[in-house]
N, C-alpha and C positions, 0 to 999 in steps of 0.2 A: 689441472685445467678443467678434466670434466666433471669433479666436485664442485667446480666454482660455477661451473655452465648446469649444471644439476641445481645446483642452492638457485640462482637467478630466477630457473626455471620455474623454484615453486614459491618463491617470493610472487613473481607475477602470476601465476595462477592462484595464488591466496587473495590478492587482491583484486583480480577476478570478479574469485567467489563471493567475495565480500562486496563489492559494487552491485553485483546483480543481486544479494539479498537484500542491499539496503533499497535499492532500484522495485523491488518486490515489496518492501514492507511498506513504503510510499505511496507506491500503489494501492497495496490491501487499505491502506490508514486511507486514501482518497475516495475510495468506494464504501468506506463506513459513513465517512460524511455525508458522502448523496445519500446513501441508502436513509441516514438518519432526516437528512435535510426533506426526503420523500415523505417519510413516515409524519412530517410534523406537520406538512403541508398536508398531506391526508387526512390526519387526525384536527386539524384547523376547518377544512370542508367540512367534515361528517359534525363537530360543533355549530357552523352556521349554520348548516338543514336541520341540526335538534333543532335552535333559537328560532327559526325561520317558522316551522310547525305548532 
């Protein structure tokens, strides 16, 4: 009985772990895309003030 309550135990805490990393990497992957979505909109401004001058 407390093998089976032990195994339960770390089934659910493997999946857990595994929600919150994927929960983690979703995130990190969402903050590269602003960061990059930034950088382009940035690099778009500083080309219209070349063309502009």
């Amino acid at each position: 009985m407390l093998v089976a309550q032990i195994n339960e135990f770390e089934r659910y805490h493997s999946a857990l772990t595994l929600e919150s990393l994927r929960r983690e990497m979703e995130y990190q992957m969402g903050r590269e895309t602003d960061i990059e979505q930034e950088v382009s909109f940035i690099s778009k401004v500083m080309n219209t003030r070349k063309q502009a001058e």
